[in-house]
C-alpha positions in Angstrom: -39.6 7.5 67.3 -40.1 3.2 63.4 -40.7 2.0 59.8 -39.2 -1.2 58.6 -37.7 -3.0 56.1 -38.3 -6.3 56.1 -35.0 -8.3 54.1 -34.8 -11.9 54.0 -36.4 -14.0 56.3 -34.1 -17.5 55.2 -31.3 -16.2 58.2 -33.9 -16.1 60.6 -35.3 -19.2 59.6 -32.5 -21.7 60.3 -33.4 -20.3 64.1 -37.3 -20.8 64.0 -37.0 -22.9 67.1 -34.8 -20.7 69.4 -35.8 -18.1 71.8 -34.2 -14.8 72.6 -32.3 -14.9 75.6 -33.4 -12.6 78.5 -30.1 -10.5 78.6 -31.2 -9.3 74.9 -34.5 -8.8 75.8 -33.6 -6.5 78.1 -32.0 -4.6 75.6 -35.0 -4.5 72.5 -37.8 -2.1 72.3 -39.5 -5.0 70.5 -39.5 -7.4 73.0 -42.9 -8.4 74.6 -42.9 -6.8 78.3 -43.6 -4.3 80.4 -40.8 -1.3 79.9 -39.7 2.2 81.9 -36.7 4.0 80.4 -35.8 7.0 82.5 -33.2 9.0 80.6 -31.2 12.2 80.8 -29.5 13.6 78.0 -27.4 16.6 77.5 -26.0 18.9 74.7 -23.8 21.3 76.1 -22.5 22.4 72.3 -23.7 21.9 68.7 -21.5 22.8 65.3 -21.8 26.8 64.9 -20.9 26.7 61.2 -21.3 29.2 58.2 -24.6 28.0 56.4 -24.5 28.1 52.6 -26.6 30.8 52.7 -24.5 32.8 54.8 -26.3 33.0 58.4 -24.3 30.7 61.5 -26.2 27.5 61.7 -28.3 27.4 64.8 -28.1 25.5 67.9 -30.3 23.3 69.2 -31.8 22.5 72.7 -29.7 22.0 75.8 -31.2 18.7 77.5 -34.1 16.9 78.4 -35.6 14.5 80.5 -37.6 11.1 79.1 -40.2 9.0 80.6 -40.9 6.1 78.0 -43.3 3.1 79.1 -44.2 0.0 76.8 -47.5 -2.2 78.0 -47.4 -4.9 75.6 -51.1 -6.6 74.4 -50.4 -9.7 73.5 -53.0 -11.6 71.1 -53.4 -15.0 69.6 -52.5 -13.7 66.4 -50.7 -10.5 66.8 -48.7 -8.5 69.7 -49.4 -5.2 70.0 -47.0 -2.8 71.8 -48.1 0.6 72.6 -45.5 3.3 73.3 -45.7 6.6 75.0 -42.9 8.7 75.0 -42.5 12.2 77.0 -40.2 14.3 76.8 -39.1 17.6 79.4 -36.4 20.1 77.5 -34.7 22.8 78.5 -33.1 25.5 77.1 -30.4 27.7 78.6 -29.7 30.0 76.2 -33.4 31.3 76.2 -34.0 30.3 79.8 -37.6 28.3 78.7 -38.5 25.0 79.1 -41.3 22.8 78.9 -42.8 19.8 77.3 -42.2 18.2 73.7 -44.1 16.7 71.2 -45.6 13.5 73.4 -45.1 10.7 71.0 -47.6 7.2 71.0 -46.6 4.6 68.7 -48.0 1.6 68.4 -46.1 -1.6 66.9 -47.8 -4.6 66.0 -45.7 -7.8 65.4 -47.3 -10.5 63.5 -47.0 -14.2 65.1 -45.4 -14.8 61.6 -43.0 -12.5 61.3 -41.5 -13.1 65.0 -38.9 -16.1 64.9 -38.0 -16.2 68.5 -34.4 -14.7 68.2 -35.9 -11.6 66.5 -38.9 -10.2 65.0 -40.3 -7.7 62.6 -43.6 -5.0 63.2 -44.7 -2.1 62.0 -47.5 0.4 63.2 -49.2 3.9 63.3 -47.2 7.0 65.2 -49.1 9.8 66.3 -47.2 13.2 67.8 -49.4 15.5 70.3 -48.4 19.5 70.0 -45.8 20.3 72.5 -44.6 23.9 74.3 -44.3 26.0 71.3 -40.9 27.3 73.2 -39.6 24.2 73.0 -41.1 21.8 70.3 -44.1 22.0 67.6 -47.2 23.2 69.0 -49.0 20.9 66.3 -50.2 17.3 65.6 -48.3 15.1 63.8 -49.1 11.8 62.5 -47.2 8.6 60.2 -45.9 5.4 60.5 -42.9 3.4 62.4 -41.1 -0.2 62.1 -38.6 -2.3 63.3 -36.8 -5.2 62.3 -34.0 -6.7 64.9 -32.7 -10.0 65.4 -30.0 -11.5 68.1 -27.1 -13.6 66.5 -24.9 -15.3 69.2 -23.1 -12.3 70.9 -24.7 -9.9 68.9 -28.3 -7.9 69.1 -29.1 -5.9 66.1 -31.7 -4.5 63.9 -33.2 -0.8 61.7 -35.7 1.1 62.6 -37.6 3.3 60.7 -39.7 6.6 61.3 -42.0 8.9 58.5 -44.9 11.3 59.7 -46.4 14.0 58.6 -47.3 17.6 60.3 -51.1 17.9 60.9 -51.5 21.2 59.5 -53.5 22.9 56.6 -50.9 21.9 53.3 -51.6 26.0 51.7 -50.3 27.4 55.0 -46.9 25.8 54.1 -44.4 28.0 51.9 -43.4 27.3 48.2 -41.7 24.2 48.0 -42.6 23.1 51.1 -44.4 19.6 51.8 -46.0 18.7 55.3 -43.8 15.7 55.2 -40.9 15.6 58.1 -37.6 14.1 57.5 -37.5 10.5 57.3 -35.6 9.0 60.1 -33.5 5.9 60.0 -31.7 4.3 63.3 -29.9 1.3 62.7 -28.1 -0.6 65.4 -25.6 -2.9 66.4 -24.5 -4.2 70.0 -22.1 -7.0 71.2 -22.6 -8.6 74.7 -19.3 -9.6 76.6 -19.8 -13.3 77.7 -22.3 -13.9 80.2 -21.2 -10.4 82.1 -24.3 -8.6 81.1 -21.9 -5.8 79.7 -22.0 -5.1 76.1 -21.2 -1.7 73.1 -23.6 -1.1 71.3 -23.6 1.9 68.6 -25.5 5.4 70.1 -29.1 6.3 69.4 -28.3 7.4 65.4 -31.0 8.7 64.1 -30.1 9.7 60.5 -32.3 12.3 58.9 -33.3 13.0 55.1 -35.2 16.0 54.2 -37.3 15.2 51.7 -38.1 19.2 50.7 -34.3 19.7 49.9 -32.6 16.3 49.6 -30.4 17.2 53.0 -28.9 14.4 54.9 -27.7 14.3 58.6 -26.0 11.6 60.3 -24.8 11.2 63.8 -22.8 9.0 65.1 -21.3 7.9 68.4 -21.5 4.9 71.8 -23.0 3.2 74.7 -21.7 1.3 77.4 -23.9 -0.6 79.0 -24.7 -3.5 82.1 -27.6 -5.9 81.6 -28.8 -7.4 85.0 -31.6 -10.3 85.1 -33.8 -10.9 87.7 -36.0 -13.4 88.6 -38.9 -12.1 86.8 -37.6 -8.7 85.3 -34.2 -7.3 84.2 -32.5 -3.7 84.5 -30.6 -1.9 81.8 -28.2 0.7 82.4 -25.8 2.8 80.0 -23.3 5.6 79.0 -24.0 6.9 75.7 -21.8 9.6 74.0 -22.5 11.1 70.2 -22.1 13.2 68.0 -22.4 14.6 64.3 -20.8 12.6 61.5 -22.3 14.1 58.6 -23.7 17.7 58.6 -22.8 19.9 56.1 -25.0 19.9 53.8 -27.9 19.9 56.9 -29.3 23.2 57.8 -30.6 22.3 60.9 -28.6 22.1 64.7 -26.1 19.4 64.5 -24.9 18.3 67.9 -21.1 19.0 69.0 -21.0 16.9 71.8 -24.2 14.7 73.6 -24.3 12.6 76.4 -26.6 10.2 78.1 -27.5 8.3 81.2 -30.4 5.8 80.7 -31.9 3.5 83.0 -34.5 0.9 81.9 -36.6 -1.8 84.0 -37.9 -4.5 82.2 -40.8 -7.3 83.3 -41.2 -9.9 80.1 -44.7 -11.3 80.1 -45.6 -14.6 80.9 -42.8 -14.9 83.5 
């Protein structure tokens, strides 16, 4: 799920000459190395509402499983990170399951625009069609970025997602575009010491509905443990969230979500 904005580059500049340290590489989807998230969430209740419009706002899916693997490509010139997320959902209330939308996304970070604490890429995202009982059974395709940067103690950064459904535009309803909400995830973690424990802010993925200027914001935690190996590292959390802003959202909004994430890391060139 990343499209960029690029500020100013004079913070990152005073440290050209530094490296990020392994314990926040573990930590950052941007990072050059091999990744394997394996992930469980669940959403056991979601906001049940009165819409504007009268009808009780609808609930979303109950959990799912995630496979994510990065295999980095790294050039003389660029770095290229392909990533394929998959995702298995559930859903209790209708008793169906199956596979989401599979997403591939490719970043590509410039030699220029990575400083060695941090860096800054932005590539093409393509959606395939999913189990219509559970996700879109369409294509979808757009554009992602990422800018993050490690300060000291602190790991941070915003990520950015757009794409666009894959379908026929005078299929769609009056009013309608074949644009889906813009997403926008930013982040902030602090590391305790050298104890590979840090907080860092949930997975909040804000949305805004182009179509009908609608805005939903989550918000919520991890706890995590960073441990570094040798020649890879291993990431494990806690995450709790839930829905900040969501009134004026006509979608699901999530009650209560938790998470258990586990990711193994092997940097290149190690």
């Amino acid at each position: 799920m990343i499209f960029a904005l690029v500020t100013s580059y004079a913070q990152e500049e005073e440290s050209a000459s530094a490296e990020q340290d392994r314990e926040s590489m573990a930590m950052d989807a941007t990072a050059t190395q091999w990744s394997f998230q394996f992930a469980y969430q669940v959403m056991p209740d979601y906001h049940r509402d009165q819409l504007s419009d009268g009808s009780t706002r609808p609930a979303g899916l109950d959990n799912y499983l995630q496979l994510r693997i990065v295999a980095p490509v790294p050039l003389k010139k660029v770095t290229i990170l392909p990533r394929l997320t998959l995702r298995h959902y559930e859903n209790a209330e209708t008793g169906k399951s199956g596979m989401g939308n599979t997403e591939l996304f490719g970043l590509i970070v410039p030699k220029f625009s990575d400083w060695g604490t941090g860096r800054a890429g932005i590539g093409p995202l393509v959606t395939l069609p999913g189990n219509k009982d559970v996700a879109k059974d369409e294509w979808g395709y757009g554009i992602a970025a990422a800018i993050v940067n490690t300060s000291g103690q602190w790991f941070y950064g915003l990520l950015f997602t757009q794409s666009f459904r894959a379908i026929d535009p005078r299929t769609l309803p009056a009013g309608k575009s074949d644009a889906n909400p813009l997403g926008i995830a930013p982040f902030l973690a602090y590391r305790f010491g050298t104890s590979g424990f840090y907080l860092q802010t949930a997975d909040l993925v804000a949305l805004y509905d182009w179509d009908t200027g609608q805005f939903y914001l989550p918000i919520g935690a991890r706890f995590g443990k960073v441990w570094v190996f040798d020649k890879s590292s291993l990431n494990v959390y806690g995450e709790y969230r839930t829905s900040a802003i969501y009134k004026n959202w006509d979608g699901p909004a999530v009650k209560n979500s938790y998470r258990i994430n586990v990711t193994y890391t092997i940097p290149v060139g190690l």
